[in-house]
N, C-alpha and C positions, 0 to 999 in steps of 0.2 A: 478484312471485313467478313469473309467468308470463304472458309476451307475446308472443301469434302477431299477425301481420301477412297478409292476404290467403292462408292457409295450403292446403295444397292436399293429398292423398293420394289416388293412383293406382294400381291392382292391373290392367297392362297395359292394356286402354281404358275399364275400367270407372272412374271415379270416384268414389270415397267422400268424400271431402271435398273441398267446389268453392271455397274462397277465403274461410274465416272470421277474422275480426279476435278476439280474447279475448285479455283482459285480468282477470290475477287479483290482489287487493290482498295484503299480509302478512296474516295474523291470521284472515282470513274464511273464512266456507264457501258454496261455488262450484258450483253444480248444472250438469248439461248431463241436459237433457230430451229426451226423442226416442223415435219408436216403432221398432220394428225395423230396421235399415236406413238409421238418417238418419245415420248417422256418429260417432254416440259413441265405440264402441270405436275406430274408427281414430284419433279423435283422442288418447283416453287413453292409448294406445300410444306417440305418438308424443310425448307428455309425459311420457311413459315413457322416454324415452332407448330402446324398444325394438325401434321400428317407423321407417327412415329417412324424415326430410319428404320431400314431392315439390318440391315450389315453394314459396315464398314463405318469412316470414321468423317463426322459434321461438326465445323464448329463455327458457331456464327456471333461475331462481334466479341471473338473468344470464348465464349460459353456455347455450354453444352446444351443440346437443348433438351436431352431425351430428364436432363437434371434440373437447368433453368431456364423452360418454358418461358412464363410467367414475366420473367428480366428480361429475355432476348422480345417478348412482342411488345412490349412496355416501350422497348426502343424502335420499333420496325413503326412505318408505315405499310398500309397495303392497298393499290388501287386493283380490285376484282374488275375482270372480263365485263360481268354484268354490274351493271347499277342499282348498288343496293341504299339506297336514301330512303330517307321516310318520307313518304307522301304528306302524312297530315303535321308533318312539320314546314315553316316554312324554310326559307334558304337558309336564314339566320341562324335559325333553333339549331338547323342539321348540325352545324359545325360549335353549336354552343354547347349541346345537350351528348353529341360523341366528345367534345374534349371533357367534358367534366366524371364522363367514363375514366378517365386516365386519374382522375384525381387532381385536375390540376384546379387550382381556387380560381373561384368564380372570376374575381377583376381579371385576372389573368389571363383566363379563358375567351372572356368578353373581347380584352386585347388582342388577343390571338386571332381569334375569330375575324375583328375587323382587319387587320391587317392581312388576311389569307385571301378578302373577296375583293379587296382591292388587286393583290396578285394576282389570281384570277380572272378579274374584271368582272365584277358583279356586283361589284358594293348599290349600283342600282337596283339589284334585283333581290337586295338583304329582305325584301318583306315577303316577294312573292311569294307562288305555293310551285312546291317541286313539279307538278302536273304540268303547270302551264310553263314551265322553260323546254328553249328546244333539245337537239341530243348534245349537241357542243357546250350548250353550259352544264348539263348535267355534268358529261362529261369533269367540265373543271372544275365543277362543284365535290363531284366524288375526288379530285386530287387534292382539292383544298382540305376534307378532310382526312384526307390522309397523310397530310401536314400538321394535325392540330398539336399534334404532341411531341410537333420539333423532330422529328424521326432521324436517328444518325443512319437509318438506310431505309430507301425505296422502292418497295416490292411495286412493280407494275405489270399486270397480265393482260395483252394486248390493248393498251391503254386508248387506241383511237380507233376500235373498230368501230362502223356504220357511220363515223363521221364524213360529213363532206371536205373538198380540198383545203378550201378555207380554213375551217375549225382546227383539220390535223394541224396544217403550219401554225396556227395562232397557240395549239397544245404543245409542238414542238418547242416554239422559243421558249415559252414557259417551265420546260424542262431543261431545256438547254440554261437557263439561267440559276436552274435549282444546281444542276451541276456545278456550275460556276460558284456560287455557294457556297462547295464543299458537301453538298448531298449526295452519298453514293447510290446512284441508279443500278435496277436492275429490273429487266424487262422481257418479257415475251411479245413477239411481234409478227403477223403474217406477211406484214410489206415492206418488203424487201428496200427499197428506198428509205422507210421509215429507220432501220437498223446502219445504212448507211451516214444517215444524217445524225443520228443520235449516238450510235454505239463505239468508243475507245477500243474494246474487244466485243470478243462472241464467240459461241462455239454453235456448230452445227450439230444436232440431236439426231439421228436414226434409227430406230428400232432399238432404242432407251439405250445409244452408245453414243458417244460422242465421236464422230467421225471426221470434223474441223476445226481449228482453234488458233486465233489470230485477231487481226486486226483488218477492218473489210476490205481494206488496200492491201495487204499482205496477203488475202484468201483469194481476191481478187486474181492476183501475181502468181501466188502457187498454184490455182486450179483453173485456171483460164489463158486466154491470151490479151493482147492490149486491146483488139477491135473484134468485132463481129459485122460479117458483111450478112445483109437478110436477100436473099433472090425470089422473088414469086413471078415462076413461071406458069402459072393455071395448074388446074385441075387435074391429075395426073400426070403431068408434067416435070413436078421435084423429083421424083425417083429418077425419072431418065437422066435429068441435068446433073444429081447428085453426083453421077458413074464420070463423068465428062469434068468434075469441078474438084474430084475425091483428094485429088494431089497439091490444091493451091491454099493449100491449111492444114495448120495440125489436125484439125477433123472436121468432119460435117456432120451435118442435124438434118433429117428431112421430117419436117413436119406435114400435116395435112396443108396446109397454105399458104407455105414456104420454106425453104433450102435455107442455111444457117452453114456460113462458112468460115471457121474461127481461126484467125491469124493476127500480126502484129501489124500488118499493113492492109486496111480494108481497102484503099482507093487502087493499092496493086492489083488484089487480087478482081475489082472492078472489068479493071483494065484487060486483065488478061481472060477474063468469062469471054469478053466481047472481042478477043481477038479469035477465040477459039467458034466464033458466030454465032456464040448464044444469044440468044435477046430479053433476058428478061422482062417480064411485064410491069415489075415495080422494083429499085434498089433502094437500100438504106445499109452506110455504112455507119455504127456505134460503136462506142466503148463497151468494155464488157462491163456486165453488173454483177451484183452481189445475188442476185436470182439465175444469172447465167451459171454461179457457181454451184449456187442451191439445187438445182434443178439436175445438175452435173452429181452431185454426190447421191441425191435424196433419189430421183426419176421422176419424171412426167405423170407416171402411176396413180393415181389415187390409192390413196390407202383407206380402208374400211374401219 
């Protein structure tokens, strides 16, 4: 569905994307991870049909796009970051008056249209006015039309932000069922959980390189360990502990308001804090996550 080669994207001598390979199968859903700046969005644009490549070689659903623009969006859907609906239309119109953009005839579109707000769960709200729905249905309102024209692929740019818990999981199944489908997903995502639940692969983005690529249980494996033991000894207290703990894990973390000790046996290395007379003030032993690994490649850093 989608194959870059050594890909590049250039905004005069700044570079956003330095020469990634990606590779997306039919049927899957396709993460690209990254903190601010590593080059997502320039990539999704550019699988977009809507941001020209600079170098190297893109071909999406077989075609070119720098040749057949025009074919490859005709086939994409695309749900934007922000919410761009029309207001003075209501729910209905939104998804009647974007499908008949595509050219597809009016019964058909009407068809379309009903069948998407049921998928969605809105066919209640076919009359309202985009204003008055809350963020969660905009929300499914904007992926409903990004369904309207049958898309044999799913661009999604952090499709659940500012939603609350609810609405993500009720967006979730709704994707997970597009997948099931035969709809190939592809998504940018901030939360980490989110990418876990959703994504088949993924590669992790850095400073417009790709520097992970797997499956989240396979990144999980390679760049982590099975558990994470958290120790919060107070307030200046993790550093000393850290020296006294340095050896009972592949490594430690000493953050501001807790020690972070990465092994394959968190309840061991429990055991043996407190043999050595430590007392922490709060333990939690967890599995590692897919943010443990993020955080591991990417850094704690804010980037600008």
């Amino acid at each position: 569905m989608i194959h870059a080669t050594a890909l590049r994207k250039s905004f005069g001598t700044f570079e956003a994307v330095k020469g990634i390979d990606v590779d997306v199968r039919r049927g899957e859903a396709f993460g690209f991870l990254g903190p601010n700046g590593a080059g997502k969005s320039s990539t999704m644009r550019m699988i977009a049909a809507v941001s020209p490549v600079t170098s190297g070689q893109l071909r999406i659903l077989g075609l070119d796009p720098a040749v057949d623009g025009p074919t490859i969006r005709g086939r994409l859907g695309v749900c934007p970051q922000e919410d761009t609906l029309d207001n003075e239309l209501n729910v209905f119109d939104n998804l009647y008056i974007y499908g008949r953009y595509f050219g597809i005839p009016k019964a058909d579109v009407r068809s379309r249209a009903e069948e998407l707000l049921e998928f969605v769960q809105l066919t209640e709200k076919r009359k309202a006015r985009v204003e008055d729905l809350s963020g969660g249905m905009k929300r499914r309102l904007t992926i409903a039309r990004s369904l309207i024209n049958s898309p044999d692929l799913l661009l999604l740019d952090e499709p659940t932000t500012g939603l609350d818990p609810q609405a993500r999981h009720v967006l979730w199944d709704q994707l997970f069922r597009l997948k099931h489908a035969g709809v190939t997903l592809v998504l940018t995502t901030h939360y980490m959980d989110e990418a876990e639940q959703l994504c088949d692969r993924l590669v992790v983005m850095d400073k417009g390189l790709i520097v992970a690529e797997g499956s989240p249980i396979e990144l999980i494996r390679q760049n982590s360990t099975r558990e994470v033991t958290e120790l919060r000894f107070g307030a200046g207290e993790n550093e000393r502990a850290a020296e006294k703990v340095s050896d009972l894990g592949e490594r430690t973390e000493v953050l501001p308001d807790r020690l972070l000790v990465y092994s394959d046996n968190g309840e061991e290395v429990v055991a043996k804090v407190h043999e050595r007379g430590l007392r922490p003030a709060a333990v939690l032993v967890r599995r590692s996550t897919l943010e443990d690994v993020f955080l591991a490649l990417t850094g704690r850093t804010l980037v600008d």
